[in-house]
Structures are given as C-alpha cells and as structure tokens.
C-alpha positions in Angstrom: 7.4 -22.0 -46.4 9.4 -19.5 -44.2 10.0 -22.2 -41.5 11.3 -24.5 -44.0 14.3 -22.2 -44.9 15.2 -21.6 -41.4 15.1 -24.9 -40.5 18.4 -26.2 -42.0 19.8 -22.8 -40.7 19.2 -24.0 -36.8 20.6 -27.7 -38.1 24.0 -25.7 -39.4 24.1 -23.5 -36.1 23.7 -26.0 -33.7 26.1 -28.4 -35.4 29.2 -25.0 -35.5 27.9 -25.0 -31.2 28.9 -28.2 -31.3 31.6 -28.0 -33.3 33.5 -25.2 -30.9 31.9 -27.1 -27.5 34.3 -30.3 -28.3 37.5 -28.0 -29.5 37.2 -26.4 -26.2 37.0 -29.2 -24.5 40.2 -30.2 -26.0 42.1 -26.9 -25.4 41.4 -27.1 -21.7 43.1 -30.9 -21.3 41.3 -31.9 -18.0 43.8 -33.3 -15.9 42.8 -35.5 -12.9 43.6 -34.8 -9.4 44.9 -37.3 -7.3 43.5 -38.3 -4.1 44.4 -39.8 -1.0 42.5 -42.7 -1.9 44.7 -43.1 -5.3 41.1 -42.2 -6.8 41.5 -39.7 -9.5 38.9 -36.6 -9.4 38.7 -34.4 -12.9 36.7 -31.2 -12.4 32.8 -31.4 -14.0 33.1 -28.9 -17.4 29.9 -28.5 -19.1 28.7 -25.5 -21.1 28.3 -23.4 -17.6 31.5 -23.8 -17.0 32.3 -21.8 -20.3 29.9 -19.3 -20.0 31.1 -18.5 -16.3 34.2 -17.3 -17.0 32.7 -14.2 -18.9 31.9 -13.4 -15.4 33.3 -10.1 -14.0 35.2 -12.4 -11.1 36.1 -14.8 -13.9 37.1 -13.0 -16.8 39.7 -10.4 -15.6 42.0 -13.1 -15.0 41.4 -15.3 -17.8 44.3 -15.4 -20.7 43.8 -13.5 -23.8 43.4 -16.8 -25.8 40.8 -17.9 -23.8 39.1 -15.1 -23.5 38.4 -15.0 -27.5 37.7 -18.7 -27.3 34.4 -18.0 -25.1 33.4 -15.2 -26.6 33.4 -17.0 -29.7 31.2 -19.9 -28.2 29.2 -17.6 -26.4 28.1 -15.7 -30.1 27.8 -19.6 -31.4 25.1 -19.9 -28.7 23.5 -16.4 -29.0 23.3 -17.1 -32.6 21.5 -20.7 -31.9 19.3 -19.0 -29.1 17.9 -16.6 -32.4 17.9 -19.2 -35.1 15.3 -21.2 -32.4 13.3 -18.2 -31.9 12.7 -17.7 -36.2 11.8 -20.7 -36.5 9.2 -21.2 -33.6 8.2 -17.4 -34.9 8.2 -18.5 -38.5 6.5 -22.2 -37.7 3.5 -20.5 -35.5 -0.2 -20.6 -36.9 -1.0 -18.0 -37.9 2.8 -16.8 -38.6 3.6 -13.6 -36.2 4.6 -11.3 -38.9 5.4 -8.6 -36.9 7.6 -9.9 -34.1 9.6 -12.4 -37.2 10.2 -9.4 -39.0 12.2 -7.5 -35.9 13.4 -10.9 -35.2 15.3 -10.9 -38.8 16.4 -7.0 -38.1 18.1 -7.9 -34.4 21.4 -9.6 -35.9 22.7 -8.2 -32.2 26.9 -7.1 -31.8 26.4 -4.6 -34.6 27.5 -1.7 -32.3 29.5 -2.9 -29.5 32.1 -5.6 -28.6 31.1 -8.7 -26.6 35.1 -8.3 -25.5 34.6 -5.5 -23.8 31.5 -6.2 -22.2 31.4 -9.5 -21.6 28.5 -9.6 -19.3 26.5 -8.5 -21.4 27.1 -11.2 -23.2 26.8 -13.8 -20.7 23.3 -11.7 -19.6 21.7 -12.3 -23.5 22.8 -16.1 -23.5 21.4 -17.0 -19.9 18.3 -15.1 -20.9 17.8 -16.0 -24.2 17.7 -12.6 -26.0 19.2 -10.3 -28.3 20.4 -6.5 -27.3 19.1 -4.6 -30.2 21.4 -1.6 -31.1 19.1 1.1 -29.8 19.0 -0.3 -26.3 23.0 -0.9 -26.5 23.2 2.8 -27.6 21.3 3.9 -24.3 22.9 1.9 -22.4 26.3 2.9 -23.8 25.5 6.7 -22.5 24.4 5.4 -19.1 27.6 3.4 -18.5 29.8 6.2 -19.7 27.8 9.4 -19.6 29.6 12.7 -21.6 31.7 14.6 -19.4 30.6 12.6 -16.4 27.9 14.3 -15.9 24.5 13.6 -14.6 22.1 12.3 -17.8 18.4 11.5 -18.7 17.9 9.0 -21.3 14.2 8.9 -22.4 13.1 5.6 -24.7 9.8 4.4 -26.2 7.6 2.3 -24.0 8.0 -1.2 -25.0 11.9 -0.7 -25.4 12.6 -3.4 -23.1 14.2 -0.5 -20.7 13.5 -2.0 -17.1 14.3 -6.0 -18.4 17.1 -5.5 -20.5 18.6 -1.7 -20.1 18.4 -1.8 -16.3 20.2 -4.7 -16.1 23.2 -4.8 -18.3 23.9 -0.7 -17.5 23.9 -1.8 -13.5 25.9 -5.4 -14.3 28.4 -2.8 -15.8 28.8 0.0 -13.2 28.8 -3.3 -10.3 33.0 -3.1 -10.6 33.9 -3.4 -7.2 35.3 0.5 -7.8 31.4 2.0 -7.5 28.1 0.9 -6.2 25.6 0.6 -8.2 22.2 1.6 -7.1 19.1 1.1 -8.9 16.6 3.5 -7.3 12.6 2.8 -8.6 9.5 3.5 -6.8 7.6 1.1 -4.5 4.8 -0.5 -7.4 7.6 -1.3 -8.8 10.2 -2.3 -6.2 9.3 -5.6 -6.3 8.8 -6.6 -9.9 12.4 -5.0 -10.2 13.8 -7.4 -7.6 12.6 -9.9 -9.7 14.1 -8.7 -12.9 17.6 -8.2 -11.7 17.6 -11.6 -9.9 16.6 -13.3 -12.7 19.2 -11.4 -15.1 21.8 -11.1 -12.7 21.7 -13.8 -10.2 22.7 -17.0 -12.3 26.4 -17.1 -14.0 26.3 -13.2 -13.3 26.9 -13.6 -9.8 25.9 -10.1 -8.8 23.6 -10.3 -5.9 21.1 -8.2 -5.1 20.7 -6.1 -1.7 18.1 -4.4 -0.3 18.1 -1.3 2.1 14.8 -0.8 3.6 15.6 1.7 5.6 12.2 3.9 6.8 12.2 6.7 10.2 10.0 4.0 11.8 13.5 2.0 12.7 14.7 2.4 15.6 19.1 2.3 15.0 21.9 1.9 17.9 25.7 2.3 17.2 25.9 -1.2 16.6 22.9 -1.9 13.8 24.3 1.5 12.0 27.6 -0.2 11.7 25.8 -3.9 10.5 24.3 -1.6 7.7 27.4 0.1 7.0 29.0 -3.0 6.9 27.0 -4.9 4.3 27.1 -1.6 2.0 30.7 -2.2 1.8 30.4 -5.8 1.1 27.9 -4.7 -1.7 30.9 -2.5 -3.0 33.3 -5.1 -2.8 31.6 -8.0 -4.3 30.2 -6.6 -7.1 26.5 -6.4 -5.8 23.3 -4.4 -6.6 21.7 -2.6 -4.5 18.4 -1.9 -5.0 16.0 1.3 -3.2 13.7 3.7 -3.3 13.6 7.2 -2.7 11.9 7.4 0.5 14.8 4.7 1.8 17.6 7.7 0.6 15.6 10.3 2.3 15.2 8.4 5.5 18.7 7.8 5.7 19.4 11.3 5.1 17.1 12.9 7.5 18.0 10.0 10.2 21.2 11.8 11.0 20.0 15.4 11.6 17.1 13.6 14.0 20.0 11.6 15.9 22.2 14.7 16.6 18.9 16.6 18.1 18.5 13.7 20.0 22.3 13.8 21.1 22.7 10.3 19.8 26.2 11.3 18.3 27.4 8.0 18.0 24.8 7.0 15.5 24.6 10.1 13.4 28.0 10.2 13.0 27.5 6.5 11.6 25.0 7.6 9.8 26.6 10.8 7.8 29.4 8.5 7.0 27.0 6.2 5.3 26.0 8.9 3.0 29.2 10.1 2.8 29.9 6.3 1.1 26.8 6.9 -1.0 28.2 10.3 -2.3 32.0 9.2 -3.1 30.8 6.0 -4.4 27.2 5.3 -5.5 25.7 5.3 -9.8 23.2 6.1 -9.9 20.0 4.3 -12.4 17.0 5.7 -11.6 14.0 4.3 -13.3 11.3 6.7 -13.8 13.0 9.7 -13.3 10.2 12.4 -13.7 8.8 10.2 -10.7 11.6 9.3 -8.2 13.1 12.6 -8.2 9.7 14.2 -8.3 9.5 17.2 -5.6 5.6 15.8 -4.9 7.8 12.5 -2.8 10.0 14.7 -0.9 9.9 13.5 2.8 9.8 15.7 5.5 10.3 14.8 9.2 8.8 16.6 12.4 10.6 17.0 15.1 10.1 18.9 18.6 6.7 20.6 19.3 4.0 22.1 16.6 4.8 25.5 16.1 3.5 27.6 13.5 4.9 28.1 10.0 7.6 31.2 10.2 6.1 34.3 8.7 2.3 33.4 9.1 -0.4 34.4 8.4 0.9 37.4 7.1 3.4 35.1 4.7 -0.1 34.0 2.6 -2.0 37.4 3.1 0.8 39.6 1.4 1.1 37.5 -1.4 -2.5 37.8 -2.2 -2.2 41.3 -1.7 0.7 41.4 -4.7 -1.7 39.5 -6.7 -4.5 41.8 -6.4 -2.0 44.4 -7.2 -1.1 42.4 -10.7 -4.2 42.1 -11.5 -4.7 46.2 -11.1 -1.2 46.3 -13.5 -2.1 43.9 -15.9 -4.6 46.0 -17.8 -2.2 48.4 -18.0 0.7 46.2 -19.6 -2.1 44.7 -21.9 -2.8 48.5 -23.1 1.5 49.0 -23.8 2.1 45.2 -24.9 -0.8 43.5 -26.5 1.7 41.0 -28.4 3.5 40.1 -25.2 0.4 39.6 -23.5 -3.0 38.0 -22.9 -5.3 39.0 -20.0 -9.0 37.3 -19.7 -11.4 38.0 -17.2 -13.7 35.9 -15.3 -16.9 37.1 -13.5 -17.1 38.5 -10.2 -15.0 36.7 -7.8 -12.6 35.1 -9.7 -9.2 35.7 -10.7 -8.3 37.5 -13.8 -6.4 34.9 -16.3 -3.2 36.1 -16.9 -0.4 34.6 -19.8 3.0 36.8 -19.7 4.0 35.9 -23.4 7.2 37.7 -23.5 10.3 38.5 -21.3 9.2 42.6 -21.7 5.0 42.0 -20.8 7.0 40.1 -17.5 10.0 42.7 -17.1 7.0 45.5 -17.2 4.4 43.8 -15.0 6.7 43.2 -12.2 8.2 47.2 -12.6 4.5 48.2 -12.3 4.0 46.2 -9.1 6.9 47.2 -7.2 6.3 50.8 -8.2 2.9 50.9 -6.5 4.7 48.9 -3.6 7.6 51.3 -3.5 5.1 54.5 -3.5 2.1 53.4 -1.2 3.2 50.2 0.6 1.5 47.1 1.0 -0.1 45.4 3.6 2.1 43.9 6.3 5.0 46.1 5.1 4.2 50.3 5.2 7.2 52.2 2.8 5.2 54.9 2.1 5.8 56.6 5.3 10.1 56.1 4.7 12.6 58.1 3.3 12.9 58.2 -0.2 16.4 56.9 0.1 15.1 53.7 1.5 12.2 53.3 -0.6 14.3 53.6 -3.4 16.8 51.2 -1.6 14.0 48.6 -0.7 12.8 48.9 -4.6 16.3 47.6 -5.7 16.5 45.5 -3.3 13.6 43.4 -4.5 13.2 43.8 -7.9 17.1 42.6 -8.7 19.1 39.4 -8.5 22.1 40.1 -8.5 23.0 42.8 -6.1 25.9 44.8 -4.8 27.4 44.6 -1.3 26.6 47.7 -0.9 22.8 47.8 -2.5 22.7 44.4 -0.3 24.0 46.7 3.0 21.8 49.3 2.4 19.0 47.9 3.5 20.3 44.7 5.5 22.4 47.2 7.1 19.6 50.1 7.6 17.1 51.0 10.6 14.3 49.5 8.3 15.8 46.2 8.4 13.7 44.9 11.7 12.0 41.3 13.0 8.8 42.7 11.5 10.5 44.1 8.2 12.8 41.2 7.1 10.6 38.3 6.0 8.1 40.8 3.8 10.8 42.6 2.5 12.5 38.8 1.3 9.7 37.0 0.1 9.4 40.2 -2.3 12.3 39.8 -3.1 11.9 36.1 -4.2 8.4 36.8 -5.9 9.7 39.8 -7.8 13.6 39.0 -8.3 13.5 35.1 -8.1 11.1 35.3 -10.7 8.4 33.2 -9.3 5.7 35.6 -10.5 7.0 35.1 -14.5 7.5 32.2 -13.8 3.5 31.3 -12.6 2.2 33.2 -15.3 4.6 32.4 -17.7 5.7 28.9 -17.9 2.8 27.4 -16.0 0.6 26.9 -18.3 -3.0 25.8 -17.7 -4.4 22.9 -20.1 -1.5 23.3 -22.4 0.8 20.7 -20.8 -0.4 17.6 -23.0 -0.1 16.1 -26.2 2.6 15.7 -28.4 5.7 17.4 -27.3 8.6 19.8 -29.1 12.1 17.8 -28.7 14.9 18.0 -30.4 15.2 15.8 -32.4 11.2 15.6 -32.8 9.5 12.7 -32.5 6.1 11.0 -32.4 6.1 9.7 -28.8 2.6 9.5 -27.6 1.2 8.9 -23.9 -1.8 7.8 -22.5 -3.9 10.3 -20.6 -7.1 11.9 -20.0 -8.7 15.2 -19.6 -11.8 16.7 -20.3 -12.5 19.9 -21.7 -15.6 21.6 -21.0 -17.2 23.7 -23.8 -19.7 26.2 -22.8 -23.0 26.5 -23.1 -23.3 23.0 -24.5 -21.3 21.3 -21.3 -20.0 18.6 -23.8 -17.2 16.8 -22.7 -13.6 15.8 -25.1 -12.1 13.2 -23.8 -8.1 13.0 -25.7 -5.1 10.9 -25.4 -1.4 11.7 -24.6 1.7 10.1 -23.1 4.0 9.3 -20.4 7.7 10.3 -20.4 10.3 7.6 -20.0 13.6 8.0 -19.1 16.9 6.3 -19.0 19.8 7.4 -16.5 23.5 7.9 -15.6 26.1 9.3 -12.8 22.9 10.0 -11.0 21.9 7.9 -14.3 18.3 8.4 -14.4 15.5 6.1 -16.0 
C-alpha cells in the first residue's frame, strides 16, 4: 500500500525536526536573567521563537550563522508539513489520486532561495503549504517586474493566485521603503481581508489596514492629517494596506471638490496624500480587467445641472457622419472587397459594417471627409468657404499629427468661432483619433468569446453564456468560454 511507504518516511522526517529542534536549542545557550528577587528568569524558546526570526523585523539583524540554521529547520518542518499531507492523501478511502499525484510533483525551493525570501518561507510553514514553482515564477515577476515597469500576470483559475500569490508578492514589496497596496473589488474585499490576515498576521507581523475612504465623509484639517498619519505608520511598519478602487478615486476627486469649496487646508492635505501614494505605493491589483475597468470610473457632481458641452448638436452630427458612412461604404466595398464586409439589414436599421484592413479604413474615412469638405454637414456648413479653408479644415481633421502651421490655419482663421470649434474637433477625433476604425474595426460584434490567440497559446477556457439566434428556426446555442485572470506589478496587477 502507498501509505505504508510513506509512513516510515514521516517517522524519518519528524525524527531529523527533532533532531535540528534540540541542536538549536543548544547553539542559543539560554542564559538566565537575574532578578531583584535573586530569582532567575530564562526567556520561553519554543519552535515560534525559531520561526520568528525569519520575520522581516527579525531577520535583517540576525547573524549569518543563524540565519542558515533556521532556514534549515524551517525546510525540516516544510518538509514534515508534506510528508503529513502524502500520507493522510495516500491513507484516504478511496485514495485521492489526483491531488497525491501533484502532492509528489510540489518538492517546493526548486526555483528560488528560502535565504532570500525568508517570508516566504515562514508564510508556507505557518500555513502549511507548498509554493509550487509556477506560482513562485509569477510571483518572482510581480516582486521585481522587467524594467520596472507596470506588468499583468494572467494564471489559470485554481492557481492558488489570491491565497498564496497575493500574499507572499505583498509580504515582499511591505519593506518599510514602499507600501504595498492590494487593490480588489468590493465581493471580494472582504474574503481578501481574511486571506492576508490569516497569511500575514501570525509570525509575519504585517498588519493589515484599511482605507475606506468614500465622498460621503465629511474631512477637516485634522482627520486628513489622522489619515495621513496612519498611511505613514503603514509605510514604516511594514503593513498592508488593503482598497478598492472606488476608495482611490474618492481620494482623488476629494481634493479638486475641497479647493471649489475653498477648503484649502484640507485639499492640500489631501494632494499630499496622493502625492505619498504616487512616490511610494506597489501596486497588486487582483482582477485587473475589473478594477481598472473604465465601466467603475467614479465621477463626482459638483455645482448646478448644466447641460453636457456641445449638445444636442454633439449626438446629431455624429449620426449624421454615420449616415454619410453608410452612403461610402458601398463604394469602398465596390474598390476593396478583400478589405471589406458590408451587410445590410431591412429598413430602419443600420448597415453592418467590418473594416478588415488598414486601406478599406484609410479609404472610408477619405470618402467621408470628402463629402464633408465639399457639401458640409449639419451643424457645421464648409460648403459656402473658401477653398483655402475647406482644404485647411479637411487636413485639419483627417490628420494626427499636424504642423503648427496646418494647426494655425484654422485655430488661427476667421472660421475658427464658438459655433465652429467643437464640430470641427470632434471630427477631428472621429476621423484622426481613429474612433471610427476603431468601431468598425476592432469592435467586433459576437466575436469576442471562446478560446483566445496568445502568445504563447494556450487552452485557457472561461465560463460564459451567449445565445445565438439562427433564423427562421429561432433555435437557441447556448456555449461556454472563460474569464481572464491576471497577476500584477509596479501598478502590479492581478
């Protein structure tokens, strides 16, 4: 029986624990301390006290010899931890085949040194698991991302990413040099907050703040300071701290809202705090496609309800480009057939559109601004200007990068008016900002699922539904795909 073979390995293991437990009670030579009472106290050592000083306020001033000594007892005990865990595995009825097996394939330490991270060390004994290399490799890049650049990590779901990754990547970045922030969205604030303080709040010693911080709260000079004040203490101690996005975008729209509301004191307080975030906060996000999502953006209203600038005509003229690409898309399909695909709809509906190539997109948007450029548009009549400024106006919104003197020749000109300006530049972000490719280029309807192209490829898979109506029948597909995850660094992001 498999049980019975690891059996006398857990015997051997636990006896080497042993073993290394009573020769490091030797090397330290307890000496008692004499009292006032001629009653001599010795300091309690057990196994904690061991384990503690791999311990970031511990470790940096432990001697060399030491230091090995631990580590060493530390592995002993990791080692015992996984010889426990085969044999419960390997002793279960029926036998788990499948979680023995990547038991006996995590030997753990295979691609990093317990030396250099010693938390990490101290996290898998106090938890009772094994870092398996692919999480160490993530978590490697997140610590110390290439080029110090921001990075997305993405990783397979069941990876252990939030119990293990999370952890040990923010246990690391905690120095007392840079804060590190672990940013997740509210479901899953609190089960977070759970996971850290159990990894991180025993022998670890890094304690966990929290920065609720929402428009609703009301802030003088003096509870801006408390709250700059215990972000500091998180910096110097070694602490987590732990948000979500809507607290970072409170805090950042907090300060515009108390300098129009003349409470200087406070905004200043409060630009300083991000100021502190910016010079010294890591960034882990978990989630990343979520958190920094543009769908969560916060906005805040201040003053009295005015309308939006440019309306209605800022809605009406782009409806009147479209109708114009629909006109010109028959015409590109007639010159570009391979760069192109055009489907109509019946009467009332929009003409389906897919720009396939860079020339079909190049071509559709020349077509448009030629019609614009020689009859006008609604909201903004060129027809009845100067050739020189029609021709200007055309360059001016069907190009990116412009000259100072293309830029001046209509910024500068009698055209450029109150009721000329914002037509003229929100053609010039349809046509040269390449919104319009972009919509009918890269946004593409029902195509967005399944199994996606990476580099290196792979076989992730998501969970989701759609359903796909086939006419005339009206049956209904119902398919499967997946959800991204991701792992961070410098903004790390998960």
């Amino acid at each position: 029986m498999c049980w019975r073979i690891i059996s006398p390995s857990v015997s051997n293991t636990q006896q080497h624990v042993d073993d290394l437990y009573s020769r490091l009670l030797i090397a330290a030579k307890v000496v008692p301390l004499p009292t006032a009472l001629d009653v001599q106290l010795c300091p309690r050592i057990s196994p904690k006290f061991f384990l503690q000083q791999l311990s970031r306020g511990y470790w940096k001033d432990l001697p060399e010899d030491w230091k090995s000594a631990v580590v060493t007892y530390a592995l002993a005990l990791a080692e015992l931890q996984r010889a426990g865990r085969l044999f419960k595995l390997a002793s279960a009825t029926p036998v788990r085949q499948e979680e023995l097996a990547s038991e006996l394939q995590t030997c753990g330490h295979t691609n990093w040194d317990p030396r250099q991270t010693p938390e990490s060390l101290l996290i898998e004994v106090e938890s009772g698991f094994l870092i398996r290399p692919v999480q160490e490799d993530i978590a490697a890049q997140m610590r110390d991302p290439d080029g110090n650049r921001n990075a997305v990590m993405q990783l397979d779901m069941g990876e252990a990413k939030s119990s293990v990754i999370v952890p040990i990547v923010a246990a690391a970045l905690a120095d007392t040099k840079q804060l590190s922030r672990v940013i997740v969205v509210k479901p899953q604030s609190k089960r977070m907050a759970q996971m850290l303080i159990s990894k991180l709040g025993g022998l670890v010693n890094h304690r966990v703040y929290y920065m609720p911080f929402s428009r609703s709260i009301k802030l003088d000079a003096a509870a801006a300071s408390r709250i700059h004040v215990m972000l500091q203490e998180c910096l110097t101690t070694g602490g987590i701290l732990l948000v979500q996005p809507e607290h970072i975008l409170s805090l950042k729209l907090a300060a515009p809202e108390c300098y129009a509301t003349n409470k200087l004191d406070v905004g200043l307080l409060l630009m300083s705090m991000q100021d502190f975030f910016d010079s010294h906060a890591r960034n882990i996000i978990d989630e990343s496609d979520e958190n920094i999502s543009v769908r969560f953006e916060l906005i805040y209203t201040m003053g009295m309800q005015i309308s939006i600038e440019g309306s209605p005509d800022r809605w009406l003229m782009i409806q009147n480009v479209l109708d114009l690409v629909a006109v010109a898309a028959s015409q590109v399909l007639q010159k570009l057939p391979q760069s192109f695909e055009l489907h109509t709809w019946p009467t009332g509906s929009f003409t389906r559109i897919r720009i396939l190539a860079p020339d079909a997109a190049d071509m559709l948007i020349h077509s448009v601004a030629c019609q614009i450029r020689d009859r006008g548009l609604e909201g903004l009549q060129l027809s009845r200007q100067s050739q020189a400024v029609r021709e200007a106006v055309f360059t001016y919104i069907t190009r990116f990068d412009l000259t100072d003197a293309k830029s001046d020749a209509v910024e500068g000109g009698l055209f450029w008016t109150e009721a000329t300006k914002n037509p003229v530049l929100l053609l010039r972000g349809l046509f040269a900002g390449g919104i319009l490719a972009f919509a009918f280029g890269s946004k593409r309807w029902r195509v967005n699922y399944g199994l996606a192209s990476r580099d290196p490829p792979t076989k992730l898979a998501v969970p989701y539904r759609r359903r796909t109506v086939h006419p005339p029948a009206q049956s209904s597909v119902t398919q499967m795909s997946c959800l991204r995850l991701h792992s961070s660094g410098t903004t790390t992001r998960v």
